[in-house]
C-alpha positions as a LaTeX table, in Angstrom:
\begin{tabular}{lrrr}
\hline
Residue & $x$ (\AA) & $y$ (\AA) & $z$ (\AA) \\
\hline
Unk1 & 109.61 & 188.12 & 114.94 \\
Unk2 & 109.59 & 185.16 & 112.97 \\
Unk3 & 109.18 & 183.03 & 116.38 \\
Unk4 & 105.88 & 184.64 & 117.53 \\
Unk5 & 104.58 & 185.02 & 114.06 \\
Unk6 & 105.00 & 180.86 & 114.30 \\
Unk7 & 103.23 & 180.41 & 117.83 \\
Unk8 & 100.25 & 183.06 & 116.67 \\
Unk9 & 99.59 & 180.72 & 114.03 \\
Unk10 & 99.75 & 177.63 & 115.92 \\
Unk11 & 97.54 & 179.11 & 118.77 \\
Unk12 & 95.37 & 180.13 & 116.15 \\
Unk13 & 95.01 & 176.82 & 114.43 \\
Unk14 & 94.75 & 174.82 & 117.81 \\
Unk15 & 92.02 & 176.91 & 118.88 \\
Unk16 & 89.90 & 176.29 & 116.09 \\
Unk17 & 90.10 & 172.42 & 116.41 \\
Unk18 & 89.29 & 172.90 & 119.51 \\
Unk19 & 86.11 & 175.29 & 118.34 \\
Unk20 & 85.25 & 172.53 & 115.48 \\
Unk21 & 85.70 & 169.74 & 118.12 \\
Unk22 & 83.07 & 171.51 & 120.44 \\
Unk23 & 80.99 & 171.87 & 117.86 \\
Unk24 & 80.77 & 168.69 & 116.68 \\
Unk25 & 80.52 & 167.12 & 120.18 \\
Unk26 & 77.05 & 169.85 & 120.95 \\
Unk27 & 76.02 & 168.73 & 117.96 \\
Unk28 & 75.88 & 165.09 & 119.00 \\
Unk29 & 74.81 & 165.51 & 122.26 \\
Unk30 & 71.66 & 167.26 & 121.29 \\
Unk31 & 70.91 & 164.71 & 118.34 \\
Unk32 & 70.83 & 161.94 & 121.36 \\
Unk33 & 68.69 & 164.18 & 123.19 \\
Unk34 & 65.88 & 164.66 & 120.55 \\
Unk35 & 62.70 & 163.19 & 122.00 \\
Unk36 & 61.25 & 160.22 & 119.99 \\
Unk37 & 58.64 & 161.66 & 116.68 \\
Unk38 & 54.92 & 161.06 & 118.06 \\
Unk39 & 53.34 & 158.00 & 117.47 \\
Unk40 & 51.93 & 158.15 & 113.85 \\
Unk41 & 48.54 & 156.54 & 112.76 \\
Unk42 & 49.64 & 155.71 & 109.30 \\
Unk43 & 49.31 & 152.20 & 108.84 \\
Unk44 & 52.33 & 151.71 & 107.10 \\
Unk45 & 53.91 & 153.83 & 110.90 \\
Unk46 & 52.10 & 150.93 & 112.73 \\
Unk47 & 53.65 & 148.16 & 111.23 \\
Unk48 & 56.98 & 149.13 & 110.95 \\
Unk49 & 57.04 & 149.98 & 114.57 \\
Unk50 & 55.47 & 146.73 & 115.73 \\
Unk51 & 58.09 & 144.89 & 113.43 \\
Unk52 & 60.64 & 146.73 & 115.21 \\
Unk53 & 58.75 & 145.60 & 118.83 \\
Unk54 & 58.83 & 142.12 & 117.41 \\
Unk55 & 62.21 & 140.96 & 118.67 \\
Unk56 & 62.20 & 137.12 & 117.53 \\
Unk57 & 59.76 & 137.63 & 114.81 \\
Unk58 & 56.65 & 135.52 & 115.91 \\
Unk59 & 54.27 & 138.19 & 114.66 \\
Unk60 & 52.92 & 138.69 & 118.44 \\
Unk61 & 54.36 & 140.95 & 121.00 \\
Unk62 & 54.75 & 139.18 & 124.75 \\
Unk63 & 54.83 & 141.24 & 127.39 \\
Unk64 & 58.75 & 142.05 & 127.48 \\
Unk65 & 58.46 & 142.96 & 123.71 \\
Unk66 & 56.19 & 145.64 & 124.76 \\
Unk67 & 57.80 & 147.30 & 127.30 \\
Unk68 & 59.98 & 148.62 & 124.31 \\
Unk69 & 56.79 & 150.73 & 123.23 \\
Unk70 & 56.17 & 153.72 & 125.47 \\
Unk71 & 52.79 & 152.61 & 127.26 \\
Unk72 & 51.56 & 149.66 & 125.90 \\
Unk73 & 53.33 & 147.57 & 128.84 \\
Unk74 & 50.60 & 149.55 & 131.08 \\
Unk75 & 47.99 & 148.97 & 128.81 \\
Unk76 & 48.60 & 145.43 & 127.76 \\
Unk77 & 46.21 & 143.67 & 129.81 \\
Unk78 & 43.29 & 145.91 & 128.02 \\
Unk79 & 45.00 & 145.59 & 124.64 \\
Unk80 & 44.71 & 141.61 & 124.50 \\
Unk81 & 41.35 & 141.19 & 123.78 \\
Unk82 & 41.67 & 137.29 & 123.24 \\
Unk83 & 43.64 & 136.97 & 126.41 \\
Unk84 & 46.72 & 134.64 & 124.42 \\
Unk85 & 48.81 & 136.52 & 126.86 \\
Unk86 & 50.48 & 138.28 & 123.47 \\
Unk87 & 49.44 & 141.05 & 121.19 \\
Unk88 & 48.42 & 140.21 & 117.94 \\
Unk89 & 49.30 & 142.92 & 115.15 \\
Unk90 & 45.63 & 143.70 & 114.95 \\
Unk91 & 45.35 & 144.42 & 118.34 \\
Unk92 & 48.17 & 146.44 & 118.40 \\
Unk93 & 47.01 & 148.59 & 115.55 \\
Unk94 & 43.55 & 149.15 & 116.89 \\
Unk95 & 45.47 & 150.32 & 119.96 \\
Unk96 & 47.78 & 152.59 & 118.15 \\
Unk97 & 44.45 & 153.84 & 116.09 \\
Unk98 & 42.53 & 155.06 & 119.43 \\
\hline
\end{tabular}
């Protein structure tokens, strides 16, 4: 008895790292599935994200820097109003504000 007393206990314990293991790995899965918060119109929102677009830190955003921004890339052309070819952190913001 003292055999199978021994393997119910192991199958037991195997079983719930498996369970905690599954878990865990659902858990992940649908925190890298979580769509992206909507775009906020907080100023403070704007900047930080345009920072974050701003990949070599020239304060302007070319045309590859905003293809990390879901839809300015398709918009850019209407967005730079001075036509530098670049989006100036003012521009951006009054298209984030619209």
């Amino acid at each position: 008895m003292t055999v199978k007393r021994k393997n119910i206990v192991a199958n037991f314990e195997a079983r719930s790292v498996a369970l905690v293991a599954s878990w865990t790995l659902a858990g992940a899965a649908l925190a890298q599935s979580a769509p992206p918060p909507p775009p906020s119109r907080d100023g403070r929102a704007v900047s930080t994200l345009f920072r974050q677009a701003d990949q070599n830190g020239d304060g302007q955003l070319s045309r590859s820097e905003a293809a990390s921004v879901p839809g300015l890339e398709a918009a850019f052309d209407r967005l730079d109003t001075d036509r530098s070819d670049s989006l100036s952190h003012e521009e951006f913001a009054q298209a984030r504000s619209n």
